[in-house]
C-alpha positions in Angstrom: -25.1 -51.6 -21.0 -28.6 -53.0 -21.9 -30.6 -49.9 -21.9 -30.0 -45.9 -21.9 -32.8 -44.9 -19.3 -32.6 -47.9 -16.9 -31.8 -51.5 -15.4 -34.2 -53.9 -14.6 -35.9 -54.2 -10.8 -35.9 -57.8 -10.3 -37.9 -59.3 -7.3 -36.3 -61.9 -5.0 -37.3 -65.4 -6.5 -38.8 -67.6 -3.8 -40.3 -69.7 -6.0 -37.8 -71.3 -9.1 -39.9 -70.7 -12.4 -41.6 -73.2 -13.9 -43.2 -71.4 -17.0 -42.4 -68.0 -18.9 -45.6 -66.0 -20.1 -44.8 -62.9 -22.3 -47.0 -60.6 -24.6 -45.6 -60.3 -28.0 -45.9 -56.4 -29.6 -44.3 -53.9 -27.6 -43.1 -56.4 -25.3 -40.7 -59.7 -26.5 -40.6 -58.3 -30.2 -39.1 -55.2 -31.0 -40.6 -52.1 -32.8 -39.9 -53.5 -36.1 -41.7 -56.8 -35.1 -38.5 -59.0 -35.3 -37.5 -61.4 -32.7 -33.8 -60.0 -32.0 -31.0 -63.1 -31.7 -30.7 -62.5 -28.4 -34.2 -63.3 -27.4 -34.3 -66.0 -29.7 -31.2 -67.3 -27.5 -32.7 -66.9 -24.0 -36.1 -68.4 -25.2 -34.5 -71.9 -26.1 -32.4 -71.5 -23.0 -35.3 -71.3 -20.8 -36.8 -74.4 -22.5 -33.3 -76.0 -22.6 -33.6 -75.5 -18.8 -36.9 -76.9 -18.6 -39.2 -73.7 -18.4 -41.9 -73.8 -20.6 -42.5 -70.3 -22.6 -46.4 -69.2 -23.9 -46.8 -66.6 -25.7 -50.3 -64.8 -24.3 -51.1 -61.9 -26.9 -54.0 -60.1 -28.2 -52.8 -61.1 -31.8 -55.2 -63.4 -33.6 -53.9 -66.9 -34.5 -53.3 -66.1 -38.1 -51.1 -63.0 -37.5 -48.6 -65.6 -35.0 -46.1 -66.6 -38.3 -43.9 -63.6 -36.4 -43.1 -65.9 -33.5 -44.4 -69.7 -34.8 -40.7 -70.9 -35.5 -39.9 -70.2 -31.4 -42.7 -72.4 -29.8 -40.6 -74.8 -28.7 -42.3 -78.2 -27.1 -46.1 -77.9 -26.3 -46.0 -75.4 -29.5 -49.2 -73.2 -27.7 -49.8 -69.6 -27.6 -52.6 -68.3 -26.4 -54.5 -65.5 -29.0 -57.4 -63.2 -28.6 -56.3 -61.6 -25.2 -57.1 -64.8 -23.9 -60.1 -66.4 -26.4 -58.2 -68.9 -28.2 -55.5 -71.9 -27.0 -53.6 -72.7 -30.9 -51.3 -75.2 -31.6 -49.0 -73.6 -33.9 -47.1 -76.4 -34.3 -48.6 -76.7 -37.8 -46.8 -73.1 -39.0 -49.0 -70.1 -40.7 -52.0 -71.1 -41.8 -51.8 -74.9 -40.4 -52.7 -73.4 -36.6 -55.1 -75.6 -34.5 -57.8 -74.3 -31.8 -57.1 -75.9 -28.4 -59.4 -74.4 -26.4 -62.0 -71.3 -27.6 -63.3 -69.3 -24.8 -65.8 -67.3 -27.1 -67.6 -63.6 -26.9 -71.7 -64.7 -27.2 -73.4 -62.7 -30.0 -76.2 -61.7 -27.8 -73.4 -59.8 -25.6 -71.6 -58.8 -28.4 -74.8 -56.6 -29.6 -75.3 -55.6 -26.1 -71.8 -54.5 -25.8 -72.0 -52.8 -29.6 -75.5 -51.0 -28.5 -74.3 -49.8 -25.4 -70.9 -48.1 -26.2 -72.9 -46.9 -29.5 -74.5 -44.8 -26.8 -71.7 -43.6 -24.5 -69.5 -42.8 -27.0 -71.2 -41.9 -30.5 -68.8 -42.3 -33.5 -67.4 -45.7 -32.4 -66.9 -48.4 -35.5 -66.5 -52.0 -35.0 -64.6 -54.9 -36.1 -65.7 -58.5 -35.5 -63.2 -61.3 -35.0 -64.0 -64.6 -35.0 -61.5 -67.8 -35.0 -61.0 -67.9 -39.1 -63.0 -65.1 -40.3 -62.5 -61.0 -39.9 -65.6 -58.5 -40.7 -65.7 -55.0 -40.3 -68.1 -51.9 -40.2 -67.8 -49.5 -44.0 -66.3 -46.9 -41.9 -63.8 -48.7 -39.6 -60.5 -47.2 -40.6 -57.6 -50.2 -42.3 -55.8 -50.5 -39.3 -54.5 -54.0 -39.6 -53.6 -54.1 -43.2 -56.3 -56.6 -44.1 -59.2 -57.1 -46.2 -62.2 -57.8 -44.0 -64.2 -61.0 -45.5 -67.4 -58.4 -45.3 -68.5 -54.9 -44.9 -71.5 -54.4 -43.1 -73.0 -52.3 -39.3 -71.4 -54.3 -36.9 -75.1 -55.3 -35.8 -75.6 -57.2 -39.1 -71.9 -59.1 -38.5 -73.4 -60.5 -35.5 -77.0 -61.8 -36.7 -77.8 -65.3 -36.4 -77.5 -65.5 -40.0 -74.5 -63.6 -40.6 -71.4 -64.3 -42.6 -69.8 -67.2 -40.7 -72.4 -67.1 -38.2 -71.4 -71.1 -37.5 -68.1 -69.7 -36.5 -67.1 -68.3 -32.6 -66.6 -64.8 -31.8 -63.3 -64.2 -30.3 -63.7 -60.6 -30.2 -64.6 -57.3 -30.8 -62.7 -54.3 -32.2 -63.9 -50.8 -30.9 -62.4 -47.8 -32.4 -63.0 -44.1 -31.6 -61.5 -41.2 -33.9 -61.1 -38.7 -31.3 -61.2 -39.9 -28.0 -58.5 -40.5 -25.3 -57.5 -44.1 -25.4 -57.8 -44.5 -21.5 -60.1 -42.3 -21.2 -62.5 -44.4 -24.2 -61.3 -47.6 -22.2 -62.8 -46.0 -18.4 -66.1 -45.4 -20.3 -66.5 -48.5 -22.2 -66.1 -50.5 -19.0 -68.0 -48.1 -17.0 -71.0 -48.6 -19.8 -70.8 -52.2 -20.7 -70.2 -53.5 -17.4 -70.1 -57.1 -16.4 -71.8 -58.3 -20.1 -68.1 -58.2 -21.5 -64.4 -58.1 -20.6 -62.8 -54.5 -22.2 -59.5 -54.3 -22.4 -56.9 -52.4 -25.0 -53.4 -52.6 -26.1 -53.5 -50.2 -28.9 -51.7 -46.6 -28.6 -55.1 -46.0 -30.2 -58.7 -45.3 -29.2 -59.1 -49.1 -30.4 -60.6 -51.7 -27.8 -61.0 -55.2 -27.5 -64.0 -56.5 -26.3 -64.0 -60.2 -25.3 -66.2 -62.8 -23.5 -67.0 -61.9 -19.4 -63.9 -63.4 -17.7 -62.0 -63.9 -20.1 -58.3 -62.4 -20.0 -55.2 -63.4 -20.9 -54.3 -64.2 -17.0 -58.2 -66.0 -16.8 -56.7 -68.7 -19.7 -53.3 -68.5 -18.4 -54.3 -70.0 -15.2 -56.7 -72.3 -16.7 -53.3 -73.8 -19.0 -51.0 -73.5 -15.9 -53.9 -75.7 -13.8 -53.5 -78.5 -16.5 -50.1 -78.5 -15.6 -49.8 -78.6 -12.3 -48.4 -75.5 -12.6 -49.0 -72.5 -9.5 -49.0 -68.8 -10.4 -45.9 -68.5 -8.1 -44.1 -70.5 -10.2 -44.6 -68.1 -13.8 -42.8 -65.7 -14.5 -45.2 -63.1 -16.7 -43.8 -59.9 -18.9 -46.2 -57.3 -20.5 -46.3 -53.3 -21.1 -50.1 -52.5 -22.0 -53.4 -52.5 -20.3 -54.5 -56.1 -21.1 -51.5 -57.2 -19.8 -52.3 -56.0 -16.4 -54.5 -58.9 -15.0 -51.6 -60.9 -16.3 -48.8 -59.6 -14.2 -50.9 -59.4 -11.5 -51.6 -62.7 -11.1 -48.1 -64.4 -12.2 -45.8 -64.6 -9.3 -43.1 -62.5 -10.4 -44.0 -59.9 -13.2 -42.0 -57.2 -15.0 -43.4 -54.4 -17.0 -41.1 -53.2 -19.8 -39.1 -50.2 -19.9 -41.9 -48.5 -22.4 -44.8 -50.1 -20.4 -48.1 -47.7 -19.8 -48.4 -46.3 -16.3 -50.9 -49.0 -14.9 -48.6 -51.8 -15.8 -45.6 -50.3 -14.4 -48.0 -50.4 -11.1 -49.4 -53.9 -11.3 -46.2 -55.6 -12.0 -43.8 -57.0 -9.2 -40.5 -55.5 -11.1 -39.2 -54.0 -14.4 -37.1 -54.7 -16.9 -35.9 -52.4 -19.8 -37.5 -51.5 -23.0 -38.6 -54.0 -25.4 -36.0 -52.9 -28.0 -33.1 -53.3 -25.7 -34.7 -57.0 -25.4 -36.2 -56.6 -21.7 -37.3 -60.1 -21.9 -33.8 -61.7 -22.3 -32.2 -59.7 -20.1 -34.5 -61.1 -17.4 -34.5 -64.6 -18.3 -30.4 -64.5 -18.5 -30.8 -63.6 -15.0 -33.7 -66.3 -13.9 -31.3 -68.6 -15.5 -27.5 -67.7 -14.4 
């Protein structure tokens, strides 16, 4: 028995898997952020069996040392919700960008101003490929120190703090509102100058370059490898996740996924703390 609620929905595979792409929180690690044995087992069995495995999350490169001992071969993962390729063949700390797909300051401020106006009371949070900066009032969410305080308008001047370095994203956080319900008016209010996604059980939202999404760099990896979307095999359970699934040719939301990715996905596995992902790749593979 692999879950108490349900077993997974697997689609009919036409198409044998060539690569496995699979968030990380909420999704392959569990709720204490380990990587159980088991999933440690079916990840080198899937490369064993010649499947590559990225891991596509919204984490930033430097919070990766939870997973950096499981890259196996090509060593990538792709960071950011989609706004950083990194080597992490190096291990914490060592990481090296392959590819940046950066959030331009000019729509960064347009993106700041116009939430500021939809939703007064929203705090930011820059990210940027080394560096982390935050608003006085953005609450410690992350269990970090920010490398400076200051209105997220002065974070993204041109001569800002590590104003040399790309913007991978930005953090949006509400203290009251509905997290879907901050996310529908964010996008509605920002529009097409930024991509506005969230994977927080928070009012907290990442804001990233137009286009960019984890499935937008997927593809662009998967295209350097010859590699078609009917041949991945993509697992997620939160909102920025959803383009993701959508795209991969088979897709499972997880047993605790949110509504809209339980709807976008092609099947479903079980929860992520009864290890949903291994379960599905023991199958792809017996």
């Amino acid at each position: 028995m692999t879950s108490a609620t349900r077993q997974p929905q697997t689609p009919a595979a036409a198409v044998r898997p060539r690569l496995i792409a699979t968030d990380l929180d909420g999704t392959l690690l569990r709720d204490d952020k380990s990587v159980s044995p088991r999933t440690i087992a079916a990840l080198a069995a899937a490369e064993e069996a010649g499947i590559e495995v990225f891991f596509v999350t919204g984490r930033p490169a430097r919070w990766m040392n939870v997973v950096s001992d499981h890259v196996h071969g090509h060593g990538l993962a792709i960071c950011g919700n989609g706004a950083a390729v990194v080597d992490l063949h190096g291990g914490p700390g060592a990481h090296r960008f392959v590819k940046v797909r950066e959030l331009a300051r000019d729509n960064a401020l347009d993106a700041v101003r116009l939430l500021r106006d939809a939703a007064p009371g929203t705090v930011y949070a820059v990210e940027q490929t080394y560096g982390f900066y935050q608003e006085p009032d953005y609450p410690k969410l992350h269990m970090e120190i920010p490398d400076n305080l200051a209105p997220a308008e002065d974070l993204l001047a041109p001569d800002a703090p590590g104003a040399g370095e790309p913007v991978l994203k930005i953090l949006a956080y509400h203290p009251s509102l509905d997290p879907d319900a901050f996310l529908t008016l964010a996008r509605l209010a920002i529009g097409d100058r930024a991509n506005v996604t969230r994977s927080s059980p928070s009012a907290l939202l990442e804001i990233s370059g137009p286009g960019v999404s984890k499935a937008s760099t997927l593809a662009l990896c998967c295209a350097e490898r010859g590699i078609s979307h009917e041949e991945v095999v993509a697992f997620g359970d939160m909102p920025n996740d959803v383009e993701m699934l959508t795209w991969a040719g088979q897709s499972y939301a997880m047993g605790n996924a949110h509504p809209d990715v339980i709807a976008a996905a092609s099947g479903r596995t079980v929860a992520n703390n009864d290890d949903g992902v291994a379960v599905v790749i023991e199958q792809l593979l017996a």
